[in-house]
TORTI-77050 format. One line per field, with one value per atom (N, C-alpha, C, O): residue number from 0; atom name; x, y negated, z negated. Coordinates in steps of 0.2 Angstrom, whole numbers, plus 5000, padded with zeros to 4 digits. Each point is the difference from the previous one (the first is absolute). Example, Ala and Ser with C-alpha at 12.3 -4.5 7.8 and 13.67 -1.06 7.14 Angstrom:
2
i [0:0:0:0:1:1:1:1]
at [N:CA:C:O:N:CA:C:O]
x [5066:4996:5004:5005:4993:5004:4996:5003]
y [5028:4994:4994:5001:4994:4994:4995:4994]
z [4961:5000:5000:4997:5007:4999:4997:4999]
end
This chain:
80
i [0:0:0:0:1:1:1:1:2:2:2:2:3:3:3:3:4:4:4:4:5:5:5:5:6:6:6:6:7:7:7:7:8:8:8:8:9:9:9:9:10:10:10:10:11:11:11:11:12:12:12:12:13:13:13:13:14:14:14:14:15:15:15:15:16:16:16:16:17:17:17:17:18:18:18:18:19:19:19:19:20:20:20:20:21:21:21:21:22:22:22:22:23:23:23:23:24:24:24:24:25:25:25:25:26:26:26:26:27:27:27:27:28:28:28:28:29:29:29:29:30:30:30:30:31:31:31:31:32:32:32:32:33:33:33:33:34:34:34:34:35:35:35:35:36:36:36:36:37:37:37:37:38:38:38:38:39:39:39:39:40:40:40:40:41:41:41:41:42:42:42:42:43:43:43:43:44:44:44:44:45:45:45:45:46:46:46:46:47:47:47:47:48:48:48:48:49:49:49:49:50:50:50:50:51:51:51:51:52:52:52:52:53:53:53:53:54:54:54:54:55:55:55:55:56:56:56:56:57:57:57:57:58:58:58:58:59:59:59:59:60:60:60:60:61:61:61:61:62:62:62:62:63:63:63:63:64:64:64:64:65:65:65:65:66:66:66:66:67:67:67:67:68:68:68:68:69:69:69:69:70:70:70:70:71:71:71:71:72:72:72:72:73:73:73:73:74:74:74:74:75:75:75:75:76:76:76:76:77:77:77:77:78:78:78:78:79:79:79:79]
at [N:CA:C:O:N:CA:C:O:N:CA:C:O:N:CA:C:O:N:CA:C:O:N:CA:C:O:N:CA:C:O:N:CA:C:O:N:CA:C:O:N:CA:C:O:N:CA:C:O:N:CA:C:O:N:CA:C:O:N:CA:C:O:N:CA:C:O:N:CA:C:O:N:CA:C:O:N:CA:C:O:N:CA:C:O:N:CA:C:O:N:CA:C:O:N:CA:C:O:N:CA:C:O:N:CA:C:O:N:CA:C:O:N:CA:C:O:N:CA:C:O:N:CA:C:O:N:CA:C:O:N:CA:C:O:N:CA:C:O:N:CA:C:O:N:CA:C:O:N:CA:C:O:N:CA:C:O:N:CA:C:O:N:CA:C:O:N:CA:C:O:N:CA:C:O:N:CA:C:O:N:CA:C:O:N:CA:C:O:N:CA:C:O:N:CA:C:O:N:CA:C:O:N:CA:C:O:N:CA:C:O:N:CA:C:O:N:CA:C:O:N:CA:C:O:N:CA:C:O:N:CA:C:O:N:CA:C:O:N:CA:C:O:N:CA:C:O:N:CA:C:O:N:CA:C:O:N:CA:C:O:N:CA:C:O:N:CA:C:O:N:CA:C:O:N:CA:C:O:N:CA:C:O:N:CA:C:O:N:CA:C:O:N:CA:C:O:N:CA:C:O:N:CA:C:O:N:CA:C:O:N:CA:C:O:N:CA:C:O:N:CA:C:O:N:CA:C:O:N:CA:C:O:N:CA:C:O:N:CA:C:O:N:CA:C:O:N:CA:C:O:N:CA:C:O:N:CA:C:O]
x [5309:5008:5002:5000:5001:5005:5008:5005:4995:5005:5004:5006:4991:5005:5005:5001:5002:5009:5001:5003:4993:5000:4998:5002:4992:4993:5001:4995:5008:4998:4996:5001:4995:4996:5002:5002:4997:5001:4995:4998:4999:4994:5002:5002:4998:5000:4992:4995:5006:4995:4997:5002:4994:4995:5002:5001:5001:5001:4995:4996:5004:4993:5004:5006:4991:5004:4993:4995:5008:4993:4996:4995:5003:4994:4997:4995:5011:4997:4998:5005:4990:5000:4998:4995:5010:4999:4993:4996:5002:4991:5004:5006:4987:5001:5003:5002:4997:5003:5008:5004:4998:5007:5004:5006:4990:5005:5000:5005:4988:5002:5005:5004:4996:5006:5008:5005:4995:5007:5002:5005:4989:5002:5001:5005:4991:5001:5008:5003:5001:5005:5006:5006:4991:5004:5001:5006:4989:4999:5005:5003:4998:5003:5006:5004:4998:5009:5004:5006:4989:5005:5005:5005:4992:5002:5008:5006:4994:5003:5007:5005:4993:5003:5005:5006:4990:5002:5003:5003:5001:5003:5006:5006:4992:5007:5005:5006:4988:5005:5004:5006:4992:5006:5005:5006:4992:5006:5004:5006:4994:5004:5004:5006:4988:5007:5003:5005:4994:5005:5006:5004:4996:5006:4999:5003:4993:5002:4998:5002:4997:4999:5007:5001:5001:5008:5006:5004:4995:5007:4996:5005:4990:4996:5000:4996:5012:5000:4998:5003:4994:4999:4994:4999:4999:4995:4995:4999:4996:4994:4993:4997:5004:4995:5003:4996:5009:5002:4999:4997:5004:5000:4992:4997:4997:4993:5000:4998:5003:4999:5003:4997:5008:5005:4991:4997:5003:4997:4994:5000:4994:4995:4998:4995:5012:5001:5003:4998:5005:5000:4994:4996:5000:4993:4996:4998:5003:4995:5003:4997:5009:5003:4998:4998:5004:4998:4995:5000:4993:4994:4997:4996:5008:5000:5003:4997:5008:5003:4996:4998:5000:4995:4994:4997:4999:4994:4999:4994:5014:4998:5003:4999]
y [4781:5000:4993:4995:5006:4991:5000:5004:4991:5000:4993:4999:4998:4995:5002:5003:4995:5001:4998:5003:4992:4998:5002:5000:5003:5002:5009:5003:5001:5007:5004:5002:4999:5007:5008:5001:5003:5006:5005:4999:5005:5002:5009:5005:4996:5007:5003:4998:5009:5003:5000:4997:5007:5001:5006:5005:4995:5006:5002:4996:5011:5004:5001:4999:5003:5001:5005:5001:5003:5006:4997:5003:4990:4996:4996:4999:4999:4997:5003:5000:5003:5001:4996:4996:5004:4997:5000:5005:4989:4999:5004:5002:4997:5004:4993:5001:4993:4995:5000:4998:5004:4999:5005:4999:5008:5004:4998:5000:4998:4996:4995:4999:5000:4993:5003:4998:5009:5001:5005:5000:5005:5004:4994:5000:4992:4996:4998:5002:4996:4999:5007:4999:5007:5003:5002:5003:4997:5000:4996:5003:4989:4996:4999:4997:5007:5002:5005:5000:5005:5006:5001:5004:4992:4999:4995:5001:4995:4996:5004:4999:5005:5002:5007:5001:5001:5007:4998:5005:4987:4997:4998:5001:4996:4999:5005:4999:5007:5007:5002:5002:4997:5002:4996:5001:4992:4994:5003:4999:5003:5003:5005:5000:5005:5007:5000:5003:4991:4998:4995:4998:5001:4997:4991:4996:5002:4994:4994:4994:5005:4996:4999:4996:5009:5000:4995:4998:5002:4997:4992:4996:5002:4994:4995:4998:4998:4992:4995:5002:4993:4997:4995:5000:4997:4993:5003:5005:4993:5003:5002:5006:4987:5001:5004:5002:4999:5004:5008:5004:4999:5006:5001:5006:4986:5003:5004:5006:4990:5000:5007:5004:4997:5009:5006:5004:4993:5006:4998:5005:4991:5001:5005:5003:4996:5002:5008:5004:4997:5011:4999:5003:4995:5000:5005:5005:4989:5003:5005:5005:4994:5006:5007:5005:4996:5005:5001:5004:4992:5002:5005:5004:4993:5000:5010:5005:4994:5008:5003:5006:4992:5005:5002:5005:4990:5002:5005:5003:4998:5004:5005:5005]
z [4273:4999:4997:5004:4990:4998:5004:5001:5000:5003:4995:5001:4994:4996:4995:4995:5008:4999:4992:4996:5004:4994:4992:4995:5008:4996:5001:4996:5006:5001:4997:4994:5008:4998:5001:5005:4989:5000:4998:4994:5010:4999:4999:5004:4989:4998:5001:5002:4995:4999:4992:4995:5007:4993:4995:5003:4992:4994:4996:4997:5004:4994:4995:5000:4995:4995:4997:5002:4992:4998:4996:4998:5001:4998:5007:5002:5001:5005:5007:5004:4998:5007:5006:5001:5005:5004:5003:5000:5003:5003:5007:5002:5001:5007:5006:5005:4993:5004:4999:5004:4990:4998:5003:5001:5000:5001:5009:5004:4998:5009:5000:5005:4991:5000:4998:5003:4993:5002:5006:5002:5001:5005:5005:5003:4998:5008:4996:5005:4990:4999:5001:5001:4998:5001:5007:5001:5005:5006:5004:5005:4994:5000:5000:5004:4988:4997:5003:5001:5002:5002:5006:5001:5003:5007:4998:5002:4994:4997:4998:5003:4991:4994:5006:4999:5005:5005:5003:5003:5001:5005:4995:5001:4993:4996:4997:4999:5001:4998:5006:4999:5007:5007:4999:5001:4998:5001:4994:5001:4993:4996:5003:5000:5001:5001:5004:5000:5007:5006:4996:5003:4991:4997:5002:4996:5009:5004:4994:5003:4993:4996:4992:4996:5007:4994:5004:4996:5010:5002:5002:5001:5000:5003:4996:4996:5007:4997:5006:5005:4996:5004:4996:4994:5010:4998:5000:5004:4989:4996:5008:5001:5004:5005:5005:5004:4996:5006:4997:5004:4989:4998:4999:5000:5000:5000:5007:5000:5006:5006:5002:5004:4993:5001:4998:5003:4991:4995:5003:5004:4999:5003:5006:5002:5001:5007:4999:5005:4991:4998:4999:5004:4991:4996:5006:4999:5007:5006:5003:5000:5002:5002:4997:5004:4989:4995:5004:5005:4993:4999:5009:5001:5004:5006:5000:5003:4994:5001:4995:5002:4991:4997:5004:4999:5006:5001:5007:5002:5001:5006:4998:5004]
end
């Protein structure tokens, strides 16, 4: 994980195209990426439909600390 604030990295996937076909390393590389995103992308869809993100003014670190803490919550009520 980079963590420089400065410098960030952003790690997409791989694209086929009908000349290009993906190798069998690239397609491992986007299923661990997509493995990774889902749990993600599926936690941001609840904080959507619960609305909680439309009325949320407060300090940038206080609204990370909000949105981590449903994150868990979410994933806690999806898994049981």
């Amino acid at each position: 994980m980079d963590n420089d604030v400065l410098d960030p990295v952003i790690v997409t996937g791989f694209h086929a195209s009908r000349t290009h076909k993906l190798t069998p390393g690239q397609k491992t590389a986007n299923r661990v990426l997509a493995v990774g995103r889902a749990p993600v992308e599926h936690g941001f869809a609840h904080l959507k439909n619960w609305g909680i993100l439309t009325k949320l003014r407060t300090d940038p670190a206080h609204a990370t600390r909000l949105l981590r803490a449903l994150l868990v919550l979410t994933d806690f009520e999806v898994s049981r």
